[in-house]
N, C-alpha and C positions, 0 to 999 in steps of 0.2 A: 620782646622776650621779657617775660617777669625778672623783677630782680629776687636772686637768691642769699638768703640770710641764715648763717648757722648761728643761734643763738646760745650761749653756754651758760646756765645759772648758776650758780651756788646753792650746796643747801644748808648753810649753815646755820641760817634764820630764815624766815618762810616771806622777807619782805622779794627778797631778790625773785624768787618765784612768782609771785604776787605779780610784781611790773615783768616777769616773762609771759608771764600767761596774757597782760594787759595787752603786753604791745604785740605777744604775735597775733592774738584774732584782730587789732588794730590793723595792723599789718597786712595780713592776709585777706581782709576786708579792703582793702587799699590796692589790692593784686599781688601782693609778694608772695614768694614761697618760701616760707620760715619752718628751718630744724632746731629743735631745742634738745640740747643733751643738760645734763643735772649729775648731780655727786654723792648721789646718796637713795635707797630704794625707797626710805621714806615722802625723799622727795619728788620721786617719780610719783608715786601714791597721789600725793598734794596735788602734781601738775593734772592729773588721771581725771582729778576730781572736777577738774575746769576744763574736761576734754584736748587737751593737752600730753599726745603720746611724747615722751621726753625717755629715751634712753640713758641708762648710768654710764657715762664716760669711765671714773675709776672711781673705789669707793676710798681711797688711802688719805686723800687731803679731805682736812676739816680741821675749823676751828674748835679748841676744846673748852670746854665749860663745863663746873659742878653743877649739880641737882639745883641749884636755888642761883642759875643763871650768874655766877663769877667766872670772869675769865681766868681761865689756868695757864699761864703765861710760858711758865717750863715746859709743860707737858703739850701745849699748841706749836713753840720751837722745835721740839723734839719732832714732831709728828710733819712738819714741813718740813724738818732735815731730814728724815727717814723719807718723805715722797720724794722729793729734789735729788738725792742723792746714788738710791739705790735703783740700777735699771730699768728692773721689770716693772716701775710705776711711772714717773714722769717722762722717761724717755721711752715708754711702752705708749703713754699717753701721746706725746707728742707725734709720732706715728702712726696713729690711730687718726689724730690730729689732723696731718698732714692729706689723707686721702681727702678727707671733708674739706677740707680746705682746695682744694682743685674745683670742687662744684659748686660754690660758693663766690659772690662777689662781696661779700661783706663778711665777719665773723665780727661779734659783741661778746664782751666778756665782762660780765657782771657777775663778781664785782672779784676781780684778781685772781684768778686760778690762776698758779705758778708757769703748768704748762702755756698759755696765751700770755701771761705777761712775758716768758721766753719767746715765745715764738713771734707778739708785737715790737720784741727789741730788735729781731734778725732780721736781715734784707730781701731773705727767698720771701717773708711772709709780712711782714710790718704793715706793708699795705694795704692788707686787706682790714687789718683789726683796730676797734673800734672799744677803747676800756669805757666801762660805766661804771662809777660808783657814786655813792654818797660823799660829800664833799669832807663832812667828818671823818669818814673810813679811810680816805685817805692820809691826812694827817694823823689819824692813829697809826698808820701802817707805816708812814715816813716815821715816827718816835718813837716807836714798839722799843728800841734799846734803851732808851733815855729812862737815866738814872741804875740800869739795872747793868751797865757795859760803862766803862772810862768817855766821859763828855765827845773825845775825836772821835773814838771807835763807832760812839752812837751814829755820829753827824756825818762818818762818812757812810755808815749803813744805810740812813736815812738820803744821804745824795745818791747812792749810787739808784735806791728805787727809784726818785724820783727820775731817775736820767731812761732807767727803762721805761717809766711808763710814758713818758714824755716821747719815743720812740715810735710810737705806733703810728698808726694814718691817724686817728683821731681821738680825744679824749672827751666823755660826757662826763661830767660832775654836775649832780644833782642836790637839790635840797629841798624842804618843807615849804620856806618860805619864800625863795627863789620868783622873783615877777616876770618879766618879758624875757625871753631869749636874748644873749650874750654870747658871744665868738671874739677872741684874738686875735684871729687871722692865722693861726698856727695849726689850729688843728684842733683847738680848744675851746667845749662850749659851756657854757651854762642852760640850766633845765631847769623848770620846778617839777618834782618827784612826781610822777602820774598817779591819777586815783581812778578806782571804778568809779562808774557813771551809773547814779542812783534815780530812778524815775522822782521827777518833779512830782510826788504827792504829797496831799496832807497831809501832818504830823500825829503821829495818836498823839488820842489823851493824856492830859498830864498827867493823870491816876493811873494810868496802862502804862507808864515810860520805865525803863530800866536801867541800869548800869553794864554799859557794851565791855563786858571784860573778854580780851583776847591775850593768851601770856607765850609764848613762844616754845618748843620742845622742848627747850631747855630748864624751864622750871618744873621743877620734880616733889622739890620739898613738901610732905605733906602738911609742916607745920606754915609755911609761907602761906597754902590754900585754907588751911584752917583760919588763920587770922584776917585772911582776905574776905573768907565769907563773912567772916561774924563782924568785922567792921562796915561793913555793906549791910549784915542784915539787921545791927544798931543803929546805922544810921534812917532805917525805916524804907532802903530799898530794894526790891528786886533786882536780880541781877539772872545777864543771858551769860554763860560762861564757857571759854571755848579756850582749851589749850590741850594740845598730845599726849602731854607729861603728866593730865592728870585727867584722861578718860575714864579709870575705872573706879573715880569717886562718883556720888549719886553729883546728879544735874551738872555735869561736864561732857563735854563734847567733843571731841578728837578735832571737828574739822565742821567749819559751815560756810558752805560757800557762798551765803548771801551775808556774812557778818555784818558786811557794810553797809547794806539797807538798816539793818537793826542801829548800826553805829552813829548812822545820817541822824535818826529818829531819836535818838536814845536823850537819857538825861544828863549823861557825861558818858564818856569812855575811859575805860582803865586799860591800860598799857605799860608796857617798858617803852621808854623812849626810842621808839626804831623809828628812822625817815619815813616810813608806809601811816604808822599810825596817825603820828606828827601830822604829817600830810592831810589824812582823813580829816584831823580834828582843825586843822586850819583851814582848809577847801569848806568845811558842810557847817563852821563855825559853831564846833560844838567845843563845851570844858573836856578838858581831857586829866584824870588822875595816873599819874607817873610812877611807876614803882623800880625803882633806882637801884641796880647791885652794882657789884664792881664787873664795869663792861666798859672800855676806856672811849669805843665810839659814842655808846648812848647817853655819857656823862658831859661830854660834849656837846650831844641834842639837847638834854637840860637843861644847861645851861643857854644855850640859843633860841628858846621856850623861849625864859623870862625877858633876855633883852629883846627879843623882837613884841615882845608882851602877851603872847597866847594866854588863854584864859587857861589857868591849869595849876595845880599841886603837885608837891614832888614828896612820897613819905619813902624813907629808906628801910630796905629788907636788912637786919642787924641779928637776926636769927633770935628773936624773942616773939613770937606769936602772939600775947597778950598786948605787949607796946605797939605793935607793928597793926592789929587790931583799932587800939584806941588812934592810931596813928591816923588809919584810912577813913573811919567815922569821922574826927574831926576835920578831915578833907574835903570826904564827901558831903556832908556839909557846909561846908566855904562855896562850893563848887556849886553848887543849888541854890544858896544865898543868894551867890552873885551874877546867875546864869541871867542874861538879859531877856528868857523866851526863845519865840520859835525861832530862829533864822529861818530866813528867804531859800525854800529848797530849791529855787527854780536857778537863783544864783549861781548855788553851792553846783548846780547839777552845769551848767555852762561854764566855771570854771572847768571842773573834769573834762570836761569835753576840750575846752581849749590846750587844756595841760598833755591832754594826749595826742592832739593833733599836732603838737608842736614838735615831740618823739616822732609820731610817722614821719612830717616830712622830712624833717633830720637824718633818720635811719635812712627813709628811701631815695637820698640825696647823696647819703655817702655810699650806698651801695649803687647808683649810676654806674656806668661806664664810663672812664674817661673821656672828653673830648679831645681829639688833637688837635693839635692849632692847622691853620689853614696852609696850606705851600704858599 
């Protein structure tokens, strides 16, 4: 009997979706039978687009964010105390939860939806669930109080998550740069972040190559996109540009689901520092340009950019268009300066492939059936 996998993503950033949609045609390709539910109609849209039916679980949790991608700290508390607390959302979810959970030998919950992290703390269900997240995301979510709550009050906030998530049958922490698979024996693994798997071909032309910008829902600001182009188009390059929050400017893109071909190919990538990009731009060994707001996980990828030495600039969004302009030109060319050529696609293309194979067996190891021991 296949095993069955309920997969739950977040859509709070479109990486999480991303590695659902990876791993269940991985998956499914593999013989499992994978259900994906998601938090948001936007992000059913996203999953739609990767043939990927994902039903909306509840639309109440989300992480909150201004127009120009800062985390709103009050207002994202507020909004996981109003899900947690008030019935007819988390404990509506939970419920909901629970039928799935009966057909089900496995549930992943990428990356902390309240309901599954409750429901991997408690004894009816712990066993079956399986948290994933970014290994940053974590640590942001254990310090979310620090500095903003009295030092104990922080540290016991912060213990007490970690004692939930620690609770489940198993925990996946993921990263960019992340090498060979790693386990504690507890229940705890390490992963390097999956990436699509880009056909081994030639690279276009120098003179054809682009700047792969992908900026996530959350950037909205029209002035951040103003200064993005025009520093891109002083530094003398084309740019492919794909983000939600600004479809209805000329040459933007809601959504492309071959970005990553273009990104393999391209002459650097522009991003926010999310684990997905990151990943991209370390697997296909392209420069990657970094556009940095106040986001406490991706300030943490940032910085794990430079010590692990990815090729890459980081210019900060300060809400001045013209600085933030001359910011990215002078980037983008650092980044071109010092870009060593083609990388090896055929490389870039068998790491992906290993990074994802590493997820299936993992996922379809913890979804087995138990064995019993012998009499």
């Amino acid at each position: 009997m296949p095993q069955r996998i309920l997969y739950l993503a977040t859509a709070d950033a479109r990486g999480h979706l991303m590695r659902a949609q990876l791993l269940t045609h991985a998956l499914r390709e593999a013989g499992a039978q994978v259900q994906v539910l998601t938090t948001s109609d936007e992000g059913a849209r996203f999953l739609a687009g990767f043939g990927i039916d994902a039903p909306v679980l509840s639309r109440h949790y989300a992480v909150q964010f201004d127009t120009e991608q800062n985390m709103l700290r009050r207002e994202t508390d507020r909004n996981v105390a109003h899900y947690m607390f008030r019935p007819e959302r988390m404990l509506r979810d939970v419920l909901r939860l629970r039928r799935r959970f009966a057909g089900a030998d496995l549930v992943v919950n990428d990356s902390f939806h309240p309901a599954l992290l409750l429901m991997g703390w408690l004894p009816f269900w712990r066993r079956k669930v399986v948290h994933v997240y970014g290994a940053s995301l974590r640590h942001a979510l254990e310090t979310n109080f620090k500095g903003r709550m009295p030092g104990p009050v922080a540290k016991v906030f912060g213990g007490i998550v970690a004692w939930q998530i620690d609770r489940s049958r198993a925990r996946i922490a993921h990263d960019f740069a992340y090498g060979e698979p790693q386990h504690d024996g507890r229940g705890g693994h390490r992963l390097a972040t999956p990436v699509a798997v880009v056909d081994a071909v030639a690279h276009a032309d120098a003179s054809q190559r682009v700047a792969a910008v992908y900026l996530n829902p959350h950037f909205e600001a029209p002035a951040l996109a103003d200064g993005l182009e025009q520093g891109l188009a002083d530094a003398g390059l084309p740019a492919h540009l794909v983000g939600e929050g600004y479809v209805h400017r000329p040459h933007w893109h809601a959504r492309d689901e071959h970005w990553i071909e273009t990104a393999a190919r391209s002459a650097f990538i522009v991003s926010a520092p999310g684990m997905a990009a990151l990943s991209i731009a370390a697997v296909y060994r392209k420069p990657i340009l970094l556009l940095l707001t106040d986001q406490p996980e991706q300030a943490i990828n940032a910085g794990r950019a430079a010590q692990l030495g990815l090729n890459h600039r980081v210019v900060v969004w300060r809400g001045d268009a013209q600085k933030f302009a001359r910011a990215v030109t002078t980037a983008a060319g650092e980044l071109l300066a010092s870009s060593s050529g083609d990388a090896d696609a055929a490389q870039g293309r068998q790491a992906a492939i290993d990074r994802r194979q590493h997820w299936v067996a993992l996922l379809l190891r913890l979804a087995a059936p138990a064995v019993s021991p012998a009499p």
